[in-house]
N, CA, C and O atoms as CSV, one atom per row, in Angstrom:
chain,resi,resn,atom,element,x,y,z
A,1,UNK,N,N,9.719,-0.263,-10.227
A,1,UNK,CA,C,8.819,-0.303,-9.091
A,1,UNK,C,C,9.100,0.921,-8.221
A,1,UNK,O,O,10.124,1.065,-7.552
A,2,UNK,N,N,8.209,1.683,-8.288
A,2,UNK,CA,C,7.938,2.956,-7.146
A,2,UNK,C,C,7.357,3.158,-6.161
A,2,UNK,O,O,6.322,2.499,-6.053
A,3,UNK,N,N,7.687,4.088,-5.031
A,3,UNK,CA,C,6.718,4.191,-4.200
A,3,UNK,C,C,5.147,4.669,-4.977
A,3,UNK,O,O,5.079,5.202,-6.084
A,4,UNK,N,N,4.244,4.410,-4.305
A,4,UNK,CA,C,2.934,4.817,-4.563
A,4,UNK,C,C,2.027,3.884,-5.285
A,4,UNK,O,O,0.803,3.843,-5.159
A,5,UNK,N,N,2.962,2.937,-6.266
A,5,UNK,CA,C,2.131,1.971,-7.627
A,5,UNK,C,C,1.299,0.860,-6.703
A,5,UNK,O,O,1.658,0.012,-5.887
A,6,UNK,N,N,0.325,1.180,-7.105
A,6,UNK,CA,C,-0.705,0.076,-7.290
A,6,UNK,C,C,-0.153,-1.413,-7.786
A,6,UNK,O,O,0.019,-1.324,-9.002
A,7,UNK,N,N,0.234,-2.910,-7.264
A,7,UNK,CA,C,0.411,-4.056,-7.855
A,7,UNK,C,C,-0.636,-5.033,-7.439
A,7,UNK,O,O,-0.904,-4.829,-6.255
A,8,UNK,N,N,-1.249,-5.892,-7.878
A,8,UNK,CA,C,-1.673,-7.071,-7.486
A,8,UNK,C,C,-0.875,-7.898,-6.400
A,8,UNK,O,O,0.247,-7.959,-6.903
A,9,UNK,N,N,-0.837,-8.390,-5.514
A,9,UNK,CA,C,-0.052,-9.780,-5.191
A,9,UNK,C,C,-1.044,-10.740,-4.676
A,9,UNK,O,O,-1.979,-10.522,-3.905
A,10,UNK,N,N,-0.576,-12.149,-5.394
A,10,UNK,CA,C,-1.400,-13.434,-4.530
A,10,UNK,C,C,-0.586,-14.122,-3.660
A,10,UNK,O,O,0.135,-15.066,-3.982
A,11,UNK,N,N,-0.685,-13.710,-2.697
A,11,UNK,CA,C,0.048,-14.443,-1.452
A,11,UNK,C,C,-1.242,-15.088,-0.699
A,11,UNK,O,O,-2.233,-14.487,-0.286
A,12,UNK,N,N,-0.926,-16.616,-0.630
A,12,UNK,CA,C,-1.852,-17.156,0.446
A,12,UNK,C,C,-2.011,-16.858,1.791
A,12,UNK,O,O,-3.067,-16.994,2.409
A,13,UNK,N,N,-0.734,-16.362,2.344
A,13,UNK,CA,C,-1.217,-15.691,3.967
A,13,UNK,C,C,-2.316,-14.782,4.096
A,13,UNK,O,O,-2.990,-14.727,5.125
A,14,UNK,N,N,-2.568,-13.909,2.869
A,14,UNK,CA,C,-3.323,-12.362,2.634
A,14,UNK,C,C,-4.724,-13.315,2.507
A,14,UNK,O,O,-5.554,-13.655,3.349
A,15,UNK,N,N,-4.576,-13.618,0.871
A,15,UNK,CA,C,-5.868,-13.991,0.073
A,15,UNK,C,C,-5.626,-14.690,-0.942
A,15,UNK,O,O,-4.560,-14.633,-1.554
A,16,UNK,N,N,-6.934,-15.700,-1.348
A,16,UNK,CA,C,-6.599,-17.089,-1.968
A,16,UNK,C,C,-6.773,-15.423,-3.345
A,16,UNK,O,O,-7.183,-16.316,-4.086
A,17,UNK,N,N,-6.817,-14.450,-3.981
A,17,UNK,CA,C,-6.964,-14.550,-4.791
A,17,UNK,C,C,-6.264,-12.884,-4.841
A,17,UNK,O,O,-6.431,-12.133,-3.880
A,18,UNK,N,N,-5.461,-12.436,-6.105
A,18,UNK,CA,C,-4.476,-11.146,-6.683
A,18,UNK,C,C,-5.292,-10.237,-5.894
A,18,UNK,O,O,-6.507,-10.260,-6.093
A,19,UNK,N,N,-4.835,-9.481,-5.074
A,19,UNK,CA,C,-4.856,-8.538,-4.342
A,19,UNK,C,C,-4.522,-6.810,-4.578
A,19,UNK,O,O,-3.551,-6.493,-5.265
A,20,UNK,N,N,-5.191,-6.010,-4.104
A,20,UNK,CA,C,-3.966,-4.393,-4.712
A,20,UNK,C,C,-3.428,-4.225,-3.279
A,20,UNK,O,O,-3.852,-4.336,-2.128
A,21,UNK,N,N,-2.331,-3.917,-3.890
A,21,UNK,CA,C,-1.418,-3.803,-2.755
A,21,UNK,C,C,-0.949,-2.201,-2.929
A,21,UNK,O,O,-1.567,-1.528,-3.755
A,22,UNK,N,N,0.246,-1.522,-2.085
A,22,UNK,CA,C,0.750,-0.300,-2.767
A,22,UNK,C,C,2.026,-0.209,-2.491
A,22,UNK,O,O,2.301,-0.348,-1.299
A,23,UNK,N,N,2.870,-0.026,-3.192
A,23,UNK,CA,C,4.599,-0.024,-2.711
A,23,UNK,C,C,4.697,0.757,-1.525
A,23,UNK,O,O,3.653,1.341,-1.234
A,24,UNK,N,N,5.465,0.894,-0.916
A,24,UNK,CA,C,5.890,1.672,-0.042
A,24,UNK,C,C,7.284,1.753,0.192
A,24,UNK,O,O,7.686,2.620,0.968
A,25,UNK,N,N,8.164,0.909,-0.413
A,25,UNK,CA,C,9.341,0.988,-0.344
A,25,UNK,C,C,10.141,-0.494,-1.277
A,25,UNK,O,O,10.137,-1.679,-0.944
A,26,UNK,N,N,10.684,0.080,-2.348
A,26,UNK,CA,C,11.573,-0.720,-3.021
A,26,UNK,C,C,13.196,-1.112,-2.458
A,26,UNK,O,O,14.207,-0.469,-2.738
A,27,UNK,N,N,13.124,-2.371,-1.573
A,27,UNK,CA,C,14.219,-2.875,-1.326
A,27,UNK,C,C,15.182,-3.753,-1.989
A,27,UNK,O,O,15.517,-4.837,-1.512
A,28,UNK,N,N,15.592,-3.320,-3.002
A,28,UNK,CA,C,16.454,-4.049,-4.346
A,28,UNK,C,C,17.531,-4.903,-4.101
A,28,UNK,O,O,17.976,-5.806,-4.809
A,29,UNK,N,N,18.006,-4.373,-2.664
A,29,UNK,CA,C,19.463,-5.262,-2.491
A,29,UNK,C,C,19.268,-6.560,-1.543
A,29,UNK,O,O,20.192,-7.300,-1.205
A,30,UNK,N,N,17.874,-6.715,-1.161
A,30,UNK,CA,C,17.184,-7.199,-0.888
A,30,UNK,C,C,16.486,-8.392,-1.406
A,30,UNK,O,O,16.352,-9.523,-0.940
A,31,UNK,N,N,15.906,-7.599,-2.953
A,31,UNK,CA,C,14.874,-8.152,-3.887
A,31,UNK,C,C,13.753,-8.720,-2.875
A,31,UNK,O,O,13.253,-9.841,-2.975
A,32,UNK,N,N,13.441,-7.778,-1.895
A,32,UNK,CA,C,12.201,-7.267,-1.625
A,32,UNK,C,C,11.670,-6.203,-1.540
A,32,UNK,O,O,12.401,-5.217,-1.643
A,33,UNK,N,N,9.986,-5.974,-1.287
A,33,UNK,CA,C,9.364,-4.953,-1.267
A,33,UNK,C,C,8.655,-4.723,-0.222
A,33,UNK,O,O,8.076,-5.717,0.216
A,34,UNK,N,N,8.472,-3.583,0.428
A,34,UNK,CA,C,7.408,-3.513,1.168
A,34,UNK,C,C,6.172,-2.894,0.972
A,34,UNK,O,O,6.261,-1.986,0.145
A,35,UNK,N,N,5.181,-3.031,1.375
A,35,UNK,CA,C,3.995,-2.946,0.963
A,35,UNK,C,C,3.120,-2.732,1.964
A,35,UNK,O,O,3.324,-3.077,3.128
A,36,UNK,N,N,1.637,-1.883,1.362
A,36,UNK,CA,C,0.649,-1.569,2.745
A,36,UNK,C,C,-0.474,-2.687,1.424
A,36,UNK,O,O,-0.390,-2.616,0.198
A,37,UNK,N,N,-1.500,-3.690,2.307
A,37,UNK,CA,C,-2.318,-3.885,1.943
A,37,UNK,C,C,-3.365,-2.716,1.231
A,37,UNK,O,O,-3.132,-1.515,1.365
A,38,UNK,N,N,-4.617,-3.260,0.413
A,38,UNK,CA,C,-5.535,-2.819,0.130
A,38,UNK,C,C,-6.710,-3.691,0.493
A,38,UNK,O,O,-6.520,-4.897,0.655
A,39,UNK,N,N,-8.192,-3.046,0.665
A,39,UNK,CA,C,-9.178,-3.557,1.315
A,39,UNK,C,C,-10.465,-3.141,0.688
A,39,UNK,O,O,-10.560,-2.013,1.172
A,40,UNK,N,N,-11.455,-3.283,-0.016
A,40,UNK,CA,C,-12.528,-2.901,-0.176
A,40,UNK,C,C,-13.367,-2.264,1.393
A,40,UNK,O,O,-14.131,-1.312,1.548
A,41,UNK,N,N,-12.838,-3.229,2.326
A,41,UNK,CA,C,-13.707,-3.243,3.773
A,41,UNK,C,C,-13.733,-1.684,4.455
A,41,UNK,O,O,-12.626,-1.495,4.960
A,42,UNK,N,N,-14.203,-1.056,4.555
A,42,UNK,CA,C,-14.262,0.254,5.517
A,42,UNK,C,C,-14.495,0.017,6.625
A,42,UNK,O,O,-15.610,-0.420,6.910
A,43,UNK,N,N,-13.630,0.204,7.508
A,43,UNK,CA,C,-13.559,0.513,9.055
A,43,UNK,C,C,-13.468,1.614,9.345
A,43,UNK,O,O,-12.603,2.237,8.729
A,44,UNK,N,N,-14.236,2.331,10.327
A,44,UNK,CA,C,-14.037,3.981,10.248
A,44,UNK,C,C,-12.919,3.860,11.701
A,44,UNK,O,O,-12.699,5.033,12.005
A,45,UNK,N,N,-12.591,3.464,12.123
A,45,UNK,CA,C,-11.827,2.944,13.746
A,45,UNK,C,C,-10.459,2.704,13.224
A,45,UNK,O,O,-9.606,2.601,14.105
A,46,UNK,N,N,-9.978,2.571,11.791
A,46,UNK,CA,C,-8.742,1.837,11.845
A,46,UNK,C,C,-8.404,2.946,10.998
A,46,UNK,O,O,-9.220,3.800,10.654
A,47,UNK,N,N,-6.844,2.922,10.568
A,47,UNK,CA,C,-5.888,3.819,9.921
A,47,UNK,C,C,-6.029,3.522,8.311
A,47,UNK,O,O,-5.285,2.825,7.621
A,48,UNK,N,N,-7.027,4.147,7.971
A,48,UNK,CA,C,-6.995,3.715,6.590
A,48,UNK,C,C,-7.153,5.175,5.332
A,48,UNK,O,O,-7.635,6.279,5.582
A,49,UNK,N,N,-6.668,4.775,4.214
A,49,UNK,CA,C,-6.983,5.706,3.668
A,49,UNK,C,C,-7.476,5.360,2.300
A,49,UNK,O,O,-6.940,4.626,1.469
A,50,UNK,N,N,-8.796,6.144,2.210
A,50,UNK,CA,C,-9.976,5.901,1.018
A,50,UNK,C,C,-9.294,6.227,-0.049
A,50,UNK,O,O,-8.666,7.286,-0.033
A,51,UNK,N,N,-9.273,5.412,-1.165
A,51,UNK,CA,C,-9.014,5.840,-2.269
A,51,UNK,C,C,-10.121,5.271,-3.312
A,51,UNK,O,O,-10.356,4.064,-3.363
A,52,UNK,N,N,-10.818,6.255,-4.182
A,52,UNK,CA,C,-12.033,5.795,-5.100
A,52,UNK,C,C,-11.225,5.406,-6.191
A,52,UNK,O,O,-10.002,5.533,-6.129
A,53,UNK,N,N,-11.800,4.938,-7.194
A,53,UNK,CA,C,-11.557,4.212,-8.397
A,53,UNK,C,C,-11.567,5.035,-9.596
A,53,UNK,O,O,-12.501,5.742,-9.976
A,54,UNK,N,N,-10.291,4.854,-10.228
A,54,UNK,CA,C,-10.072,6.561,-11.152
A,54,UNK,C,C,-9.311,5.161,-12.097
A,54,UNK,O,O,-9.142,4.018,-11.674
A,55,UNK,N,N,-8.936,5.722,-13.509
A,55,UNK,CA,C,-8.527,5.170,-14.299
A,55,UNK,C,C,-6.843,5.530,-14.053
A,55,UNK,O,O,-5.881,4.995,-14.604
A,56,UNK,N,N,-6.849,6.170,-13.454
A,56,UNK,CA,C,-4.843,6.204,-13.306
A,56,UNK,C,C,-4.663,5.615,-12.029
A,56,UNK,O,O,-3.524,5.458,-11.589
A,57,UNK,N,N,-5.534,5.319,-11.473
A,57,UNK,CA,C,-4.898,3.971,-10.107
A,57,UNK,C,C,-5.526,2.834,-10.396
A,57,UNK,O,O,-5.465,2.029,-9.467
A,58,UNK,N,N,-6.133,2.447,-11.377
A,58,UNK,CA,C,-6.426,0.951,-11.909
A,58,UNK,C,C,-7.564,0.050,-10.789
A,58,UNK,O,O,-7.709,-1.171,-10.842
A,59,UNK,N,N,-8.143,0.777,-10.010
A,59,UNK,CA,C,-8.739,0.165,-9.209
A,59,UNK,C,C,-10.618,-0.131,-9.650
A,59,UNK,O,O,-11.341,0.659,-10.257
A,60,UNK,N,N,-10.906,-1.169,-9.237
A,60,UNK,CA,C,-12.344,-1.293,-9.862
A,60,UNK,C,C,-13.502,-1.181,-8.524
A,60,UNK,O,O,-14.682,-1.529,-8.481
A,61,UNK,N,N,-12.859,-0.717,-7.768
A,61,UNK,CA,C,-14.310,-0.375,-6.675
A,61,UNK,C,C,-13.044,0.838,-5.571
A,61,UNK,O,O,-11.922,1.193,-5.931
A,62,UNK,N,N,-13.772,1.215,-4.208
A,62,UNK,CA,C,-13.547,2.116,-3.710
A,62,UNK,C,C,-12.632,1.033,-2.946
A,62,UNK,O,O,-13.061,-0.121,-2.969
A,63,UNK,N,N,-11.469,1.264,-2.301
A,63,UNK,CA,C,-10.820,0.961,-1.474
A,63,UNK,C,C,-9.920,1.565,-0.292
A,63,UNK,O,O,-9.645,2.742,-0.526
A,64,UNK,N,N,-9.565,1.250,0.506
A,64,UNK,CA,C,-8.696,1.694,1.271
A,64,UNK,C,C,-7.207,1.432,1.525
A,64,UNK,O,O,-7.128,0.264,1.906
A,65,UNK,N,N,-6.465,1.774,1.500
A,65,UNK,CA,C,-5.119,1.558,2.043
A,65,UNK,C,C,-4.597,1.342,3.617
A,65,UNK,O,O,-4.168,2.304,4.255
A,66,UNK,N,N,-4.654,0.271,4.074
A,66,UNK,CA,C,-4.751,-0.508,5.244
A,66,UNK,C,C,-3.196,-0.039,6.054
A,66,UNK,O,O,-2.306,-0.890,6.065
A,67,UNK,N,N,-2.948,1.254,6.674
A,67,UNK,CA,C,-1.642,1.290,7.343
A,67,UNK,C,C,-0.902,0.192,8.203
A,67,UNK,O,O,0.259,-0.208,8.285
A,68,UNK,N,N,-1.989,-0.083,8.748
A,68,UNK,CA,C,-1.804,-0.771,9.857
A,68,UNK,C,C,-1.540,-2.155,9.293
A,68,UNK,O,O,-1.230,-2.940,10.189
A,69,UNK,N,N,-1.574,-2.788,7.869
A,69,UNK,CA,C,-1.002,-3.961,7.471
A,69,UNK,C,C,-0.116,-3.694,6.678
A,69,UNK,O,O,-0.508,-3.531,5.523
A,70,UNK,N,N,1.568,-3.521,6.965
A,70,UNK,CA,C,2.725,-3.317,6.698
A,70,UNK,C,C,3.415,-4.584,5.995
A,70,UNK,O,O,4.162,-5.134,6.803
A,71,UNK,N,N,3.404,-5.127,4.927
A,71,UNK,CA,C,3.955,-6.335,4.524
A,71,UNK,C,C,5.581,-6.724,3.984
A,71,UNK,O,O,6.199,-5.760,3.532
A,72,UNK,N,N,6.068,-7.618,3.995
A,72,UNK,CA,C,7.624,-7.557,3.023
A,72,UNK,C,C,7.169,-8.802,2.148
A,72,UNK,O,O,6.550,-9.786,2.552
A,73,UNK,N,N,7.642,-8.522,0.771
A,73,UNK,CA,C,7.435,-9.458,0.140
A,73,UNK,C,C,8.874,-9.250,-0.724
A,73,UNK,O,O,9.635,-8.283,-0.692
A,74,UNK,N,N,9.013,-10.948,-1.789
A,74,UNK,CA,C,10.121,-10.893,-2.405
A,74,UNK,C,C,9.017,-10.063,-3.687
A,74,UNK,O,O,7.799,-9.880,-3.666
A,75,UNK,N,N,9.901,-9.754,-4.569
A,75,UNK,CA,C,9.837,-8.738,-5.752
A,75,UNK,C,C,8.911,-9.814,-6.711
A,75,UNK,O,O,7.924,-9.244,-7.175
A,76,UNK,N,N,9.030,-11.289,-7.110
A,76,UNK,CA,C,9.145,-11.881,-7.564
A,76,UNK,C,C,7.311,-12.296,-7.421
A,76,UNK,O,O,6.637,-12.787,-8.327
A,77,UNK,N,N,6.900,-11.986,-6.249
A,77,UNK,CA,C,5.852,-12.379,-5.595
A,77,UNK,C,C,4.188,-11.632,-6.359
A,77,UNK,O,O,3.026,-12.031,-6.428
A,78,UNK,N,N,4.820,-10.579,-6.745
A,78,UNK,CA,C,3.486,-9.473,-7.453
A,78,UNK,C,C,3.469,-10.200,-8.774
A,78,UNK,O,O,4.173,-10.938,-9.464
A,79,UNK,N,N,2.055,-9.483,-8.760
A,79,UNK,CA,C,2.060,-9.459,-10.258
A,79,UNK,C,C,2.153,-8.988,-11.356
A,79,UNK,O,O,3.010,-9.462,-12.102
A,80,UNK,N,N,1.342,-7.950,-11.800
A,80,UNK,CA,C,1.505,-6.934,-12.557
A,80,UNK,C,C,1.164,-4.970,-11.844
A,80,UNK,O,O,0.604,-4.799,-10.761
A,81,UNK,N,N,1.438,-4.286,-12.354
A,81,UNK,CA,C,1.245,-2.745,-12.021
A,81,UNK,C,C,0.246,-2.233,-12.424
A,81,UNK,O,O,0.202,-2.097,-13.647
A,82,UNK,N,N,-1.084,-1.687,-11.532
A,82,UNK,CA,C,-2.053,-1.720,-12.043
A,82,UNK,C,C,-2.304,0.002,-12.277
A,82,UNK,O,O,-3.098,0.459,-13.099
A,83,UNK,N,N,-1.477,0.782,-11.403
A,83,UNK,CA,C,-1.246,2.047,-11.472
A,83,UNK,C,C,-0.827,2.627,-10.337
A,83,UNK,O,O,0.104,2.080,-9.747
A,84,UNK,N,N,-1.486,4.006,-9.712
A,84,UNK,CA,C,-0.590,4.632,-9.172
A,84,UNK,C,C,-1.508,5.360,-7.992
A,84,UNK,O,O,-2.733,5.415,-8.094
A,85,UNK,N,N,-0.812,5.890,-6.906
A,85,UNK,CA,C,-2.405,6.631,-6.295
A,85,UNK,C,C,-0.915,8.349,-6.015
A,85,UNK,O,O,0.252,8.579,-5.698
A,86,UNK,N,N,-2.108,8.959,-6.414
A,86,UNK,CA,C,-1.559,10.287,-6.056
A,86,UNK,C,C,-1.020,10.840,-5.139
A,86,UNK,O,O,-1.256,10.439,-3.999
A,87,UNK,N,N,-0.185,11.864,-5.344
A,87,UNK,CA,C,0.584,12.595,-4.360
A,87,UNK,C,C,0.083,12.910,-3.068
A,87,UNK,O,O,0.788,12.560,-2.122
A,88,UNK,N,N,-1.018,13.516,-2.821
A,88,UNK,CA,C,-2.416,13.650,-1.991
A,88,UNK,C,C,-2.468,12.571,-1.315
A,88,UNK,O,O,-2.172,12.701,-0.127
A,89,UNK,N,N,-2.886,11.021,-1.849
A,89,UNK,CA,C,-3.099,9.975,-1.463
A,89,UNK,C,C,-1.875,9.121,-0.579
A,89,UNK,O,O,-2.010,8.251,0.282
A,90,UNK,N,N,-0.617,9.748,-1.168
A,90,UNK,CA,C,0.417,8.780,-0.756
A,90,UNK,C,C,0.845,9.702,0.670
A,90,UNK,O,O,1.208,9.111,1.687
A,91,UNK,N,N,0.763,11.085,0.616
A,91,UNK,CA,C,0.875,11.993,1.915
A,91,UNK,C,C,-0.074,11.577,2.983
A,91,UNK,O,O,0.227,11.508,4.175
A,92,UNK,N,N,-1.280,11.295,2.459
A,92,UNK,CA,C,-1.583,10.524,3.963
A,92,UNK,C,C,-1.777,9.182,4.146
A,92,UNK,O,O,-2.503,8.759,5.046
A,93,UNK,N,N,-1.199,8.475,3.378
A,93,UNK,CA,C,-0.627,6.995,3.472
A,93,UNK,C,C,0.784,7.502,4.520
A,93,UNK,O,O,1.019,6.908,5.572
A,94,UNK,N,N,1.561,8.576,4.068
A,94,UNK,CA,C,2.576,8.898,5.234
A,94,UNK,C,C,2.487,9.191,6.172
A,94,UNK,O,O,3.284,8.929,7.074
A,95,UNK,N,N,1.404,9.885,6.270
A,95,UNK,CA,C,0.893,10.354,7.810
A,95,UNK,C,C,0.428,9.399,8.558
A,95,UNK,O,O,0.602,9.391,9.777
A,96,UNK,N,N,-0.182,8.536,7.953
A,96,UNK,CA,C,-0.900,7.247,8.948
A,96,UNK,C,C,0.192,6.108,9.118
A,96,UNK,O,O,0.042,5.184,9.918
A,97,UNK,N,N,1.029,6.214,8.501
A,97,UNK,CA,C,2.772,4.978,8.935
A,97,UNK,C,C,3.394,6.019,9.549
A,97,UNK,O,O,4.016,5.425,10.429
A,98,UNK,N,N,3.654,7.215,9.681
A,98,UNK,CA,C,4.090,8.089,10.767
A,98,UNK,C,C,3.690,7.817,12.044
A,98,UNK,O,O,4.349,7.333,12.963
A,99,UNK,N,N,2.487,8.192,12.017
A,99,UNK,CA,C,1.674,7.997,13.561
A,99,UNK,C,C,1.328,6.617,14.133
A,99,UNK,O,O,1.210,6.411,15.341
A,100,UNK,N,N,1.129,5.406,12.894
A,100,UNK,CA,C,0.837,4.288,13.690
A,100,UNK,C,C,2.565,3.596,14.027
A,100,UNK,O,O,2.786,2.510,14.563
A,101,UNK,N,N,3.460,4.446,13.606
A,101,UNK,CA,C,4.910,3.808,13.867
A,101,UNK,C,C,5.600,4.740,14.877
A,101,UNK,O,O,6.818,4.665,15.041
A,102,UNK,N,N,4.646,5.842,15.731
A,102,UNK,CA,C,5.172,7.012,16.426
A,102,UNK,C,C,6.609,7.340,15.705
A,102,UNK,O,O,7.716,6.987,16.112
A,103,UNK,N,N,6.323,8.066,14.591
A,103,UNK,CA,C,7.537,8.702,14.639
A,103,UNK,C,C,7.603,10.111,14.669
A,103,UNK,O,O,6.560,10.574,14.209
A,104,UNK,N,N,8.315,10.887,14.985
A,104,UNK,CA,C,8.271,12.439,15.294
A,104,UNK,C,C,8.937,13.012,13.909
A,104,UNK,O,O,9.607,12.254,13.208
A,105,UNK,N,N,8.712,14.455,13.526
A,105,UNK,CA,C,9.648,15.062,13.165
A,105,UNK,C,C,11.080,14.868,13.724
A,105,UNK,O,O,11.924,14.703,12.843
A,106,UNK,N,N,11.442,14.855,14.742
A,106,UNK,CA,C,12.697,14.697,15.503
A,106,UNK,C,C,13.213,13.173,14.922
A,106,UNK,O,O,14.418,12.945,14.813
A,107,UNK,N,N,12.313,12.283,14.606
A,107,UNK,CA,C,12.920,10.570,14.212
A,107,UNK,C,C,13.266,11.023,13.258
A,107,UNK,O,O,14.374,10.540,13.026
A,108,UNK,N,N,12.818,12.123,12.031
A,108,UNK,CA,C,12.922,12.111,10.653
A,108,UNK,C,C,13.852,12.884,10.394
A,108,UNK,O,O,14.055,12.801,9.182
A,109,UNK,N,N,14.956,14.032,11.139
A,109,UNK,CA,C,15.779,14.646,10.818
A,109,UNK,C,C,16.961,14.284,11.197
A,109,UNK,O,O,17.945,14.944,10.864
């Protein structure tokens, strides 16, 4: 499990039904993960980032990556790996948990 992969999870708090989610951080000693939701829904007002539907991120319609819904889940909880979203994609997945978590260059060195 990597940063960036695309997984399903069905968690009833989210949605009665497998979800894409995107790693954001593998916490092993833990045996949890954290995770940014995914959303078909477009809000142009909220921190999101578009990602279209390509055969190496496994996705079947256009979605977004929801910053602003930061999740922890146990490891145990996903389902399968549906793929991956690009380097491009995951840089401003960083930029938007940067800014909606104010952190500075100065937090990061």
């Amino acid at each position: 499990m990597r940063r960036g992969e695309i997984w399903t999870l069905r968690d009833d708090r989210y949605a009665s039904k497998a979800r894409p989610v995107v790693v954001q951080g593998d916490l092993e000693q833990f045996d949890s993960v954290v995770l940014c939701l995914l959303t078909s829904f477009h809000r142009p007002d909220a921190e999101r980032v578009r990602v279209d539907p390509t055969p190496s991120n496994g996705l079947s319609k256009t979605s977004y990556v929801m910053a602003d819904k930061i999740v922890t889940v146990r490891q145990h909880e996903l389902g399968r790996c549906v793929g991956e979203l690009t380097a491009a994609q995951m840089h401003a997945v960083s930029r938007q948990l940067a800014r909606l978590l104010a952190l500075t260059k100065d937090d990061l060195s």
